[in-house]
Every structure is written in structure tokens, then in C-alpha cells.
ROGUSE-529021 format. One record per residue (C-alpha): x, y, z; residue in one letter. Coordinates in pm, whole numbers, padded with zeros to 5 digits, always signed. Example, Ala and Ser with C-alpha at 12.3 -4.5 7.8 and 13.67 -1.06 7.14 Angstrom:
<nodes>
+01230-00450+00780A+01367-00106+00714S
</nodes>
This chain:
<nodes>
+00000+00000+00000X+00136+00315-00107X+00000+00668-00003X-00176+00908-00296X+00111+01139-00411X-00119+01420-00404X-00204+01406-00048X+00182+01379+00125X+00193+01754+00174X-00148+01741+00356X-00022+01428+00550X+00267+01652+00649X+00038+01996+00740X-00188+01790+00965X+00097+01635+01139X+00311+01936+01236X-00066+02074+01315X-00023+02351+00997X-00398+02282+00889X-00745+02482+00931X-00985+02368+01063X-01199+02272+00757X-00881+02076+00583X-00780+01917+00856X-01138+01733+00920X-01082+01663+00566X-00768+01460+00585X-00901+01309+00847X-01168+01175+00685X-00965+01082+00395X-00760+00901+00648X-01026+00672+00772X-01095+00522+00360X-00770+00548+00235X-00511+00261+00376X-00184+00368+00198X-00256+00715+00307X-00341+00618+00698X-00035+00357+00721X+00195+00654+00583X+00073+00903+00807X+00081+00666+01144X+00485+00568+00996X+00550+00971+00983X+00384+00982+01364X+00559+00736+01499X+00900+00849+01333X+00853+01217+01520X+00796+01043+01818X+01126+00835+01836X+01294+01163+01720X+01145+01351+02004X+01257+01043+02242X+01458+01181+02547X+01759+00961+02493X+01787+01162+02135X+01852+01487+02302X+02173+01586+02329X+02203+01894+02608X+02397+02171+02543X+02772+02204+02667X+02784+02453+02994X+03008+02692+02806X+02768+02771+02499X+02545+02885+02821X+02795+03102+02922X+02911+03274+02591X+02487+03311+02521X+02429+03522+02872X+02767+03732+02801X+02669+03817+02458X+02310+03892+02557X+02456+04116+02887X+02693+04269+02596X+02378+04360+02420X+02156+04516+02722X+02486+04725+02767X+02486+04892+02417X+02084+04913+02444X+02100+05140+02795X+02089+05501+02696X+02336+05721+02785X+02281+05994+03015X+02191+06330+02851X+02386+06648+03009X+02144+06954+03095X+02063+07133+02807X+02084+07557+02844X+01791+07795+02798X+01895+07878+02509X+01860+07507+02324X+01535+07483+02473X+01437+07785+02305X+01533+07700+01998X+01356+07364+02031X+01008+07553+02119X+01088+07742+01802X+01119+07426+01609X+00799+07272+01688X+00636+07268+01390X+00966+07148+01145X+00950+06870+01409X+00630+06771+01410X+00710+06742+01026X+00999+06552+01071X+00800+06289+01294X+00525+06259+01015X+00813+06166+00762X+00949+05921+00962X+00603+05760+01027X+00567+05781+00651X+00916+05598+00638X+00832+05353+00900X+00539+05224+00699X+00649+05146+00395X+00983+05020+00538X+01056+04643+00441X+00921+04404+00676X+00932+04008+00754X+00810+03775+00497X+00683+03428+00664X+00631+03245+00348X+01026+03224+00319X+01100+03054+00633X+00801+02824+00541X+00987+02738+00242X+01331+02725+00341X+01153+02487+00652X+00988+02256+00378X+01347+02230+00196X+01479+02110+00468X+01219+01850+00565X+01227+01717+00167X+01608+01643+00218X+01554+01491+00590X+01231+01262+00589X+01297+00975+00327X+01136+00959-00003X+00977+01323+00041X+01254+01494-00202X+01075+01351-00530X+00752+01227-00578X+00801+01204-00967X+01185+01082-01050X+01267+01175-01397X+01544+01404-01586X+01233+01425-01894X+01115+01771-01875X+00856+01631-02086X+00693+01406-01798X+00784+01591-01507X+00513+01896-01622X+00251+01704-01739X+00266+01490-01424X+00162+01838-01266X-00167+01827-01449X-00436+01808-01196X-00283+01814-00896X-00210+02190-00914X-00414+02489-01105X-00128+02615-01286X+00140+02463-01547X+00491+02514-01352X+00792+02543-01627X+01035+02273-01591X+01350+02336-01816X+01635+02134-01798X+01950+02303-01736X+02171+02014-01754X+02368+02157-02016X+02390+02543-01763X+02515+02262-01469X+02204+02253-01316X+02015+01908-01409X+01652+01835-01388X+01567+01529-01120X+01223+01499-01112X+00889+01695-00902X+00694+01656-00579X+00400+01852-00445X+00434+02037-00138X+00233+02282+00104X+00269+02634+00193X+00105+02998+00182X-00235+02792+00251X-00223+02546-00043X-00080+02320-00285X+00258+02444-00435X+00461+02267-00716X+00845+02168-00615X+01071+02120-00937X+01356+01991-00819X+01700+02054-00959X+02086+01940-00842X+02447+02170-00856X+02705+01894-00787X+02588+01710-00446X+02337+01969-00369X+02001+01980-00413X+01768+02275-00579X+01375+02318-00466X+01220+02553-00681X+00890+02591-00520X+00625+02723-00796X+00303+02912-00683X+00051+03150-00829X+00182+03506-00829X+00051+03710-00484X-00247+03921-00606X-00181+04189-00363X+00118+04284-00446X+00261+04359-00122X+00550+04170-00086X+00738+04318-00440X+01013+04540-00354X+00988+04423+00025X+01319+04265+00179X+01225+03904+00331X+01430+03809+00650X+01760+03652+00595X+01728+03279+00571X+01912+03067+00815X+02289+03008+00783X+02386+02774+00552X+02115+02822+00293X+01997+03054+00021X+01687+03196-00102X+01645+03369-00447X+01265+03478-00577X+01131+03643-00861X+00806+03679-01048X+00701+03573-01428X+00429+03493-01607X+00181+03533-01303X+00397+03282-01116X+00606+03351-00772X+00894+03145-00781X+01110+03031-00501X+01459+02895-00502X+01613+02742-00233X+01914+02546-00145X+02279+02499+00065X+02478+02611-00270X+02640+02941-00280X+02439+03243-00335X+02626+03289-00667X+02549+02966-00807X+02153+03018-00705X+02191+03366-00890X+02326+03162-01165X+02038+02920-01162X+01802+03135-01194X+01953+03350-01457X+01965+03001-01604X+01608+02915-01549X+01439+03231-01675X+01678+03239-01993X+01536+02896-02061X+01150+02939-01966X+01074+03265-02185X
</nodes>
């Protein structure tokens, strides 16, 4: 018994407890008539709990303790203000005289403030999901081909768009096969690619509608990995992987050469 392909990213939401309420009744329920599906899922429980077993854990050495409260009494140092000497009339004067360029100056800040770049979730979610694909066995791939010809059709139905899959075997980037995954509230489409030993998810998902995430810095992904993103053809696309940032740039300089 084998689980439906479709429904592993759904498998994975409801386990790490990612789902609404409406979906996750609905796996559920697919749970309870589907065999493959209900044996995968209960293998996937039982693997978090041995993973989550006590005699897993390794503690932390007593000096990373130590260097962690130094650095973080290091930073409460540099975050207490200094203290301010008296000003003279005369500055206090000129301050009352400056009211209104001030109140300007706050209102342009404010202004500044909100259209500053801020946090974008939806990275972490995907760097998170790259991750899991390389750590949980036989969630990297889902359709194992180097046939560009087979990996997009084998999209057909499971997702409401047609992702691109060119392969860049001859740029040094070769085309392994496809998978479904999960995030931003619904099915996405992983193409995955390889540089050398390392693996390549490009996660492919309708374009935002809003709009407010273009020109907006998303926090810095963890050490070790890179993110590149850009939008085409009403499609957000989302490259991640361990390779350096250059070759990433180069992949997808690769990528859109090849899909327009």
C-alpha cells in the first residue's frame, strides 16, 4: 500500500498541526478510507515520536550557556541610553521654536516607517519545507525523472497552474524529477534541480495578487542556505538550497533564460 502522491503535503500539514480547521477534518476523513494514506501518516507519527525520544537529546555544553548570557549582557549594555547632560535655555528655546519642522519631521518618519521592508513568513516556510524534503525519506521527489517532458505534465491536476520545468543540464544545473508540497495555505509545485551534491527546490506558486511583498526585503534565511525569488508569467517562484548564493543567482539566470 502506497500513499496518494497528491495528499503527502497534507499528511505533512496535519501532522506538524499547519492545517485549518476545515482541511484538517478533511484529511481526516480521507484518512479513515484510504489505507496507503493512513499507514503513511501513522509511519510519519511514529518516526517524530522516536525523534522527540529523550535519549535523542543531546544537552547543550555549559560553556555555549555562558558565551549566550555574556553576549546577551553585551547587548543590554549597548541598548542602555546614555545619560543626557542639561541642556541651556537657550537650546530649549530653539527647540520651542522648532515645533512645527518637528512635528514634520515625525510625520516623515512615520511615513518611512510604513512602507519600510518588513518580515516575509512564506520564506521561512519554504526554506523549513526544503529542509524537511532532504531529511524525511522519499519526500525529495515524488516524480523521478530528468524528462522535462513528464515531469510537467505529471503536474496536471494536482495543481491549477502549469509550472515550467527546463532542464538546465547543459547550464550545470540538471533536472531530477517533481513533488507537491504545502505552503502559503495550499498546494505548491516543487521542481527539483541538483548543482554537484546539492540539491535545488524551486517551489512554484501563483503570483501574490496583492502585491505587497514586491520590492519588500524578506528576513535573511538561516545560515547555511539561500533563497532567491522572482516573479514571471503570473507565477512567484522560489529557489532554495545549501549552494552558494552565486550559483543560485546563476540558476536562476539560467532558469528564466530557458523558460521565456
Amino acid at each position: 500500500m502506497t500513499a496518494c502522491p497528491d495528499r503527502e503535503p497534507m499528511l505533512q500539514a496535519l501532522l506538524d498541526g499547519e492545517l485549518d480547521a476545515a482541511n484538517a477534518v478533511a484529511v481526516e476523513a480521507h484518512l479513515k478510507t484510504c489505507a496507503g494514506c493512513a499507514s503513511h501518516f501513522q509511519t510519519l507519527r511514529v518516526l517524530r515520536e522516536r525523534l522527540a525520544e529523550a535519549d535523542l537529546a543531546e544537552p547543550a555544553p555549559a560553556h555555549l550557556r555562558v558565551n549566550i548570557d555574556n553576549l546577551l549582557a553585551a547587548e543590554d549594555r549597548r541598548a542602555e541610553p546614555a545619560s543626557l547632560p542639561r541642556r541651556p535655555w537657550w537650546a530649549n528655546l530653539a527647540a520651542a521654536w522648532g515645533s512645527a519642522g518637528a512635528m514634520t519631521a515625525v510625520a516623515a518618519a512615520l511615513l518611512v516607517a510604513q512602507v519600510a521592508p518588513v518580515a516575509d513568513p512564506l520564506e521561512g516556510q519554504l526554506v523549513a519545507s526544503h529542509v524537511r524534503s532532504l531529511q524525511q525519506p522519499g519526500h525529495l521527489i515524488d516524480i523521478a525523472t530528468s524528462d522535462r517532458h513528464v515531469v510537467r505534465p505529471w503536474f496536471n491536476g494536482k495543481v491549477d497552474f502549469a509550472p515550467p520545468t527546463p532542464d538546465l543540464a547543459a547550464e550545470g544545473f540538471p533536472l531530477v524529477g517533481g513533488r507537491l508540497d504545502y505552503a502559503a495555505g495550499r498546494t505548491v509545485a516543487a521542481v527539483v534541480y541538483r548543482r554537484r551534491a546539492h540539491v535545488i527546490n524551486l517551489f512554484v506558486m501563483p503570483a501574490q495578487p496583492h502585491g505587497l511583498r514586491l520590492g519588500l526585503a524578506g528576513p535573511k534565511p538561516p545560515p547555511g542556505y539561500s533563497v532567491v525569488h522572482w516573479t514571471h508569467a503570473g507565477l512567484d517562484f522560489w529557489a532554495v538550497s545549501d549552494v552558494e548564493g552565486g550559483d543560485l543567482q546563476a540558476f536562476h539566470k539560467a532558469f528564466e533564460a530557458a523558460a521565456t
